[in-house]
C-alpha positions in Angstrom: 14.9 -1.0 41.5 11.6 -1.3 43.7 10.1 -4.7 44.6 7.2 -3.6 42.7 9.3 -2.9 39.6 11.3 -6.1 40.0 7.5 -8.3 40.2 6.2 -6.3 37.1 7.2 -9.1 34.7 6.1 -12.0 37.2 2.6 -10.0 37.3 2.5 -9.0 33.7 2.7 -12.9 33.2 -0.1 -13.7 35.5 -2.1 -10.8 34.3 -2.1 -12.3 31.0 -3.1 -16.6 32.2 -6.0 -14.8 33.9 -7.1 -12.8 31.2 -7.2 -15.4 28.8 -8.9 -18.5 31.3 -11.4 -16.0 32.8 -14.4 -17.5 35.0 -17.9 -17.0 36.3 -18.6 -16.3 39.9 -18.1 -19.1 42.8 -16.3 -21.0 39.6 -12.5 -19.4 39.1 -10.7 -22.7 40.0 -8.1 -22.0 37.5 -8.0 -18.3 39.0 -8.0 -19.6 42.4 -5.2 -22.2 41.8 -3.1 -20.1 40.3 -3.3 -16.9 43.0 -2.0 -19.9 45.7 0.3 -21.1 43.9 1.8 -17.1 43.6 1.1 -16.7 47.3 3.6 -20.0 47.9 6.0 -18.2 45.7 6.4 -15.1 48.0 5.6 -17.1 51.3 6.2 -21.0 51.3 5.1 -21.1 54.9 1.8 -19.1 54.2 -1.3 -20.5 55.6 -4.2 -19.8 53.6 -7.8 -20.0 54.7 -10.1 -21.1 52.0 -14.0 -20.4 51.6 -16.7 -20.7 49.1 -14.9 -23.0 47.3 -12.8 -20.6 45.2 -11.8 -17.6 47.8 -8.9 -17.5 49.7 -7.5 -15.5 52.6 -4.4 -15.0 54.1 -3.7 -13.3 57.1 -0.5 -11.2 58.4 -0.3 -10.8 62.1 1.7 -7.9 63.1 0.0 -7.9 66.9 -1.8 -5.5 66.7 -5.8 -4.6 68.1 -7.0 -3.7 64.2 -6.9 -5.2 61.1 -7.2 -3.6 57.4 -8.5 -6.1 55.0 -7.4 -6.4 51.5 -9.7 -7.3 48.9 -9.5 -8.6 45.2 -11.8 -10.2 43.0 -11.6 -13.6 41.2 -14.4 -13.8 38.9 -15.0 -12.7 35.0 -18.2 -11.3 33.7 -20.2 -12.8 30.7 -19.2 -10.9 27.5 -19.1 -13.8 24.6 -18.3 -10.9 22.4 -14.9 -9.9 24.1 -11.6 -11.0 22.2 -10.4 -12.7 25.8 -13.5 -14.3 26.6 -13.8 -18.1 27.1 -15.5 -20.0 23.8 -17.4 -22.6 26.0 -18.7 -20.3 28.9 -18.9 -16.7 27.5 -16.4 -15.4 30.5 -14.6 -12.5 29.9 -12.3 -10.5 32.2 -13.9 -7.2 30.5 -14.5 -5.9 34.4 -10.4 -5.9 34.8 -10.8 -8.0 38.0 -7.3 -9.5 37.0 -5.4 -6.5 37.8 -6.6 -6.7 41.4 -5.5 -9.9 42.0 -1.9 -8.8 40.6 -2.0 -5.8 42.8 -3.1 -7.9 46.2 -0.3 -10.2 45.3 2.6 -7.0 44.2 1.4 -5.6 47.5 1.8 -9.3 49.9 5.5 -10.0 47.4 6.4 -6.3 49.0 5.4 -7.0 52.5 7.2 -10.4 52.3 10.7 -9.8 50.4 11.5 -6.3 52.4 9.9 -7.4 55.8 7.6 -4.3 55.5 5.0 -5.5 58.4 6.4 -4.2 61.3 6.0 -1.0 59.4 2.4 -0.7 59.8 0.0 -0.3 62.7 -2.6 -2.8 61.9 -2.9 -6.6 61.0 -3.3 -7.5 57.2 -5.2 -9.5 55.7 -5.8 -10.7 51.9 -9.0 -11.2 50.9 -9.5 -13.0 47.3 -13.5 -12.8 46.9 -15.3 -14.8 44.3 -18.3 -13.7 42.7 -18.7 -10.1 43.0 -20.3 -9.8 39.3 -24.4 -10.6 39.2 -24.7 -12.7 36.0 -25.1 -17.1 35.9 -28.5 -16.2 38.2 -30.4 -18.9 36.9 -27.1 -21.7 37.8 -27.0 -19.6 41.2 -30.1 -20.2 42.0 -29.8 -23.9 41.6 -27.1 -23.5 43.6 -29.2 -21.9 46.7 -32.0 -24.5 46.2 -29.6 -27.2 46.5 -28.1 -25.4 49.8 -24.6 -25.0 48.5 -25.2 -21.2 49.0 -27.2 -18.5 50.4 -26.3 -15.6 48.1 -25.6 -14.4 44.7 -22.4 -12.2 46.0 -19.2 -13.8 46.7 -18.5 -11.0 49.8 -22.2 -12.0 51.2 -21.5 -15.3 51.0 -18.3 -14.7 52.7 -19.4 -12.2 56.1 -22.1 -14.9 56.1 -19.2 -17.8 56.7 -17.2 -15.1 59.3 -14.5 -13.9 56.7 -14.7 -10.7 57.5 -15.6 -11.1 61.4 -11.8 -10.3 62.5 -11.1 -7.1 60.1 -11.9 -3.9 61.1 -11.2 -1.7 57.7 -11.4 -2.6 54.3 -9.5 -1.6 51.1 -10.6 -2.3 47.4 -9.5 -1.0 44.4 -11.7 -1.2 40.7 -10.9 -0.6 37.0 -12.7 3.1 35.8 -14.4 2.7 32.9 -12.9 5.6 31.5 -10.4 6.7 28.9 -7.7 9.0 30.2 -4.7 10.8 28.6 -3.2 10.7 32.0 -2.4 8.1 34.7 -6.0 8.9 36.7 -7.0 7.1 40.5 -10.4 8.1 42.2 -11.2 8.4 45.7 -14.6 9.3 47.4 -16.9 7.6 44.8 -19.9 6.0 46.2 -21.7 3.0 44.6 -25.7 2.3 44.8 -27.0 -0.8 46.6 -29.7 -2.5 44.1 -32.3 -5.6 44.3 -34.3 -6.9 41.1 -37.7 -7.7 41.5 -39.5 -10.4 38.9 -43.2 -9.9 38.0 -45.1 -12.6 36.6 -49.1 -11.0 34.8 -51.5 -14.1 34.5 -54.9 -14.0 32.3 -56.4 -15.7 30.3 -56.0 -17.5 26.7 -58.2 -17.3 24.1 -58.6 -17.2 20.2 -57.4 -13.6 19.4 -60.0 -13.2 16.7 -62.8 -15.4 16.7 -63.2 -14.7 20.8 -61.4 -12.4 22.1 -63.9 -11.2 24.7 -63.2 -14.5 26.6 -59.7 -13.8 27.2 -57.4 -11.9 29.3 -54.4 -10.7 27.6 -51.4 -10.8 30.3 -49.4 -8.8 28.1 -51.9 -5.7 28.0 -52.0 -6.1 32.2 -47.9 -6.0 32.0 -48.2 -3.3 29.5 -50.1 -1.5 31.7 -47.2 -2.0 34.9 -44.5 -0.7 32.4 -47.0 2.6 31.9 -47.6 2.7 35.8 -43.8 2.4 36.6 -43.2 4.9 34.0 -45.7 7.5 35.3 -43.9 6.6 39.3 -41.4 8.3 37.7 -42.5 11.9 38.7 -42.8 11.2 42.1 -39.7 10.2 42.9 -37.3 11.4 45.9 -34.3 12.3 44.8 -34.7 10.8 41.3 -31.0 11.1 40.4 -30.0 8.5 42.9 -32.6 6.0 41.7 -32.4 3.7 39.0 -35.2 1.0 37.3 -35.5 -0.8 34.3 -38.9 -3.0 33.7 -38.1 -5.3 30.8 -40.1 -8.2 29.4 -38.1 -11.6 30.1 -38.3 -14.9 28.6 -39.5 -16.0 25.6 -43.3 -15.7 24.2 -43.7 -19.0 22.7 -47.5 -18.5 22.3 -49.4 -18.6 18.6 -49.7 -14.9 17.4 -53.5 -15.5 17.3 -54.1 -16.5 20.9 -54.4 -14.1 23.6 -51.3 -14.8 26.0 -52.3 -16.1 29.3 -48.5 -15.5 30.6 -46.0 -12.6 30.8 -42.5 -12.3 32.9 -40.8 -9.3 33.6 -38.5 -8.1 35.4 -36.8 -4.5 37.2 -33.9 -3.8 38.9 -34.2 -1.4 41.7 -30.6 0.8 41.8 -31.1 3.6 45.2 -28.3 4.5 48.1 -31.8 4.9 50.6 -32.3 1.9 51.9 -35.5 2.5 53.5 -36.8 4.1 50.8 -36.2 1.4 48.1 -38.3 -0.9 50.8 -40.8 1.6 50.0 -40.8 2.0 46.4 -40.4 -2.0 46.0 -43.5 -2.0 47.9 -45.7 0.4 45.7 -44.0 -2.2 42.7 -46.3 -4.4 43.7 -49.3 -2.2 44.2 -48.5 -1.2 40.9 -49.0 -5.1 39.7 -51.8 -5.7 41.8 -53.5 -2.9 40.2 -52.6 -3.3 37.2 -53.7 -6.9 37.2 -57.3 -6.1 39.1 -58.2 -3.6 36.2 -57.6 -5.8 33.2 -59.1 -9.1 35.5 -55.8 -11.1 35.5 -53.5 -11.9 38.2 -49.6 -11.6 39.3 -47.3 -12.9 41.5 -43.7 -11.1 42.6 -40.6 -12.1 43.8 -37.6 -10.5 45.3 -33.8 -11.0 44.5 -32.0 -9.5 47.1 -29.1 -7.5 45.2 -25.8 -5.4 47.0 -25.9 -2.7 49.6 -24.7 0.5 48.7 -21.1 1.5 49.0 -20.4 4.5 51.7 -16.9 5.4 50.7 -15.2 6.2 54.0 -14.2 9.6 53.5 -11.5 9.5 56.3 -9.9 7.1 54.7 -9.6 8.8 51.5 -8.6 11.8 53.0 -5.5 9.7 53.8 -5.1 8.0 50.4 -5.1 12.4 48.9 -2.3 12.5 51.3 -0.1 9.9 49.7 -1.3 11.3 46.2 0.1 14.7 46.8 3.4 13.1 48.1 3.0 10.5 44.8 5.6 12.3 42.1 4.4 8.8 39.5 0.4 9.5 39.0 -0.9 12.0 37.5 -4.5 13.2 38.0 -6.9 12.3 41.4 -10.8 12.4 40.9 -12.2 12.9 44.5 -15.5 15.2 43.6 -17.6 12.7 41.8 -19.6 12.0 44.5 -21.4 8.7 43.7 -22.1 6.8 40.3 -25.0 4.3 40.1 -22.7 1.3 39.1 -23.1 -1.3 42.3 -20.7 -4.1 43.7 -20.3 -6.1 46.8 -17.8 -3.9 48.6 -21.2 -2.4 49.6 -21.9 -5.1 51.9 -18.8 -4.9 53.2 -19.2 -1.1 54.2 -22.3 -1.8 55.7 -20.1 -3.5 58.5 -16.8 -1.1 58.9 -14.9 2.0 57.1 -14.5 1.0 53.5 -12.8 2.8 50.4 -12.7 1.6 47.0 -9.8 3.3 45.2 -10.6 4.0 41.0 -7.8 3.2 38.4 -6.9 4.1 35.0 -5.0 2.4 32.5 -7.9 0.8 30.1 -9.5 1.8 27.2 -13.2 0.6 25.8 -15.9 0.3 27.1 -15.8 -1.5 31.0 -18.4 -4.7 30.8 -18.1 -4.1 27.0 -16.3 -6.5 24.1 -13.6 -3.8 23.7 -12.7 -3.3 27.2 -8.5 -3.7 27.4 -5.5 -3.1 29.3 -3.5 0.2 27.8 -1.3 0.8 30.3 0.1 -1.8 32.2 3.4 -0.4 33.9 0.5 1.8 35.6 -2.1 -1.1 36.4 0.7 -3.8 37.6 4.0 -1.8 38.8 2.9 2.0 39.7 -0.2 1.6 41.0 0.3 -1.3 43.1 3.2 0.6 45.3 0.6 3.7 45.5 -2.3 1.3 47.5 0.8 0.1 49.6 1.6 3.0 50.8 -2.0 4.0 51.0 -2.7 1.3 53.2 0.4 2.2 55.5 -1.1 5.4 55.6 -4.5 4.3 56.8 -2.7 1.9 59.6 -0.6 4.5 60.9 -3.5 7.1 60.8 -6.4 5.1 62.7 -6.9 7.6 65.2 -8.1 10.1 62.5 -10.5 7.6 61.1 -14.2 7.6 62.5 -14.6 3.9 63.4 -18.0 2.0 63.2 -18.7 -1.9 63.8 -21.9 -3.6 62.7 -22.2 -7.7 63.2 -22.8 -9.9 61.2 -26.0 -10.7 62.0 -27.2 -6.9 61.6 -25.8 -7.5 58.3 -28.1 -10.9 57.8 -30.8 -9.2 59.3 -30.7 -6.2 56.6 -30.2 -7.6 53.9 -33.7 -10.1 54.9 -35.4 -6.9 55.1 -34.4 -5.7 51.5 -35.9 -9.6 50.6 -39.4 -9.3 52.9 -41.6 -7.5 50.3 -42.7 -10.7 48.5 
């Protein structure tokens, strides 16, 4: 019996304390608590680095010049309709973030119980990120204005604090969203960066009937930017690889008979161009401007600065096919997706060093959804952990074959203040 078999129960329970007391990001306490207390399990002497509260690294020096990073996320989305989800906050692990904290830790109990390190040609180190999923924006942003962070995503936050400034590669692994009759992974899929942009249409309030001439209806000017962004449509480069939504937001608490002086909305901005979502956030805000000069109201916008878009590495993936073929356990390997217009964090990361994120099966329902579940669970928490382990060895033994980039972490900074400058 494998290590991996002989941990299955030990995950299985864990699998099912954090299912049931999920968290919101920068929040997963419980989460957090409990992944060190199963780190102290397999390695008493462990020394774990802590950061933004909630995240936790641990680092396995095998004295080498590289280091592959290992990530998994803590945090739970908000889906108050999901069977699991927390009565109070509305958490729910319906993103299957669980599972990659069980597979981190089947992965570390491996390395630990059969002295595995000296087996692979790189340092390791465990990464346990909080906050990957972009929901609680209005308690994050209380949370920036009081200084107790800088960004929405836990892995920003965390290259930010110098997490990642000693790894060279990075390995993540995500729940597909996807029903399959067979055990299914995926390699090669890219993910697109996004930002969300906030428009707020001023006029001016009047009596809707008895004087309508001496107002200026904001919702007509915002009207009117919905049309605009609609007709932007047609001009777009590459229109398959970008992705906006304007939506009204907030509540109209205005009398039905008086002109409305106010409107919010709001778009996100989904692309994998960087330089040409700076653009088209720009002409956003022509758009308003316009839109607000030809009615005779007024706007003001504001940026959110979202993810950057993950850039698979395909190197590494070619490696990961290699221990697929050899694999006699899993069934079925999507590599030809290409990209999907989902986003996460890992993006970030890529934007600093080769990064992969490897797809898994095993659920059923709909991922982010009130049905979303765990089906297969031998799969999620015994097979498929000993496949990424061996991936990983793979990738450490294979580095030559791998083309290597490096950006700092203040490029990083510096980018992602350029996805914020179009006010």
């Amino acid at each position: 019996m494998s290590s991996f078999q002989e941990y299955y129960p030990r995950m299985l329970e864990l699998a099912d304390y954090l299912l049931n007391n999920p968290e919101l990001g920068y929040k997963e306490y419980k989460t957090s608590e409990a992944i060190e207390e199963a780190i102290h399990e397999i390695t008493p002497m462990a020394k774990a680095e802590h950061f933004c509260n909630t995240g936790i690294k641990v680092v396995f020096n095998n004295h080498q010049t590289k280091t592959i990073g290992i990530i998994a996320e803590l945090d739970s989305l908000y889906q108050p309709g999901h069977r699991n989800a927390d009565s109070e906050t509305g958490a729910a692990q319906a993103c299957g973030h669980y599972t990659q904290v069980t597979i981190a830790l089947a992965i570390m109990n491996e390395l630990v119980k059969n002295k595995r390190i000296g087996d692979f040609g790189a340092n390791l180190a465990f990464i346990f990120t909080p906050a990957e999923e972009f929901v609680d924006l209005e308690w994050r942003k209380k949370q920036k204005a009081e200084g107790k962070i800088t960004y929405f995503g836990g892995k920003q936050e965390a290259i930010k604090l110098g997490v990642f400034d000693d790894v060279d590669y990075c390995v993540s692994v995500h729940a597909i969203g996807e029903d399959f009759e067979r055990r299914t992974i995926e390699i090669n899929c890219d993910l697109a960066g996004f930002n969300f942009q906030y428009f707020d249409f001023f006029g001016k309030a009047s009596h809707a009937a008895f004087a309508p001439e001496e107002g200026v209806n904001a919702q007509s000017i915002a009207t009117l930017f919905t049309t605009a962004l609609a007709f932007k449509r047609q001009q777009l480069k590459n229109p398959n690889q970008i992705r906006f939504n304007p939506v009204m937001i907030g509540d109209n608490t205005e009398s039905i008979n008086v002109i409305p002086d106010h409107v919010s909305m709001g778009t996100d901005i989904r692309y994998f161009d960087v330089e040409y979502a700076q653009q088209l956030m720009k002409q956003f805000n022509q758009a308003a401007e316009g839109c607000s000069l030809a009615l005779g109201g007024n706007f003001k916008s504001e940026t959110q600065v979202g993810y950057l878009p993950l850039r698979s590495n395909r190197d590494m993936n070619a490696l990961v096919k290699n221990v697929f073929l050899r694999n006699d356990k899993i069934s079925e390997l999507i590599e030809n997706r290409g990209y999907t217009m989902a986003a996460g964090d890992i993006g970030d990361v890529s934007y600093l060093m080769p990064t992969i994120q490897i797809g898994y099966g095993g659920w059923n329902g709909t991922i982010h959804g009130s049905d979303f579940k765990l089906v297969d669970p031998i799969f999620v928490l015994d097979i498929f952990p000993e496949f990424v382990f061996n991936s990983i060895l793979e990738i450490s033994n294979n580095l030559n074959k791998i083309r290597f980039y490096h950006r700092t972490r203040q490029e990083y900074l510096e980018q992602l203040n350029k996805m914020g400058a179009e006010k």
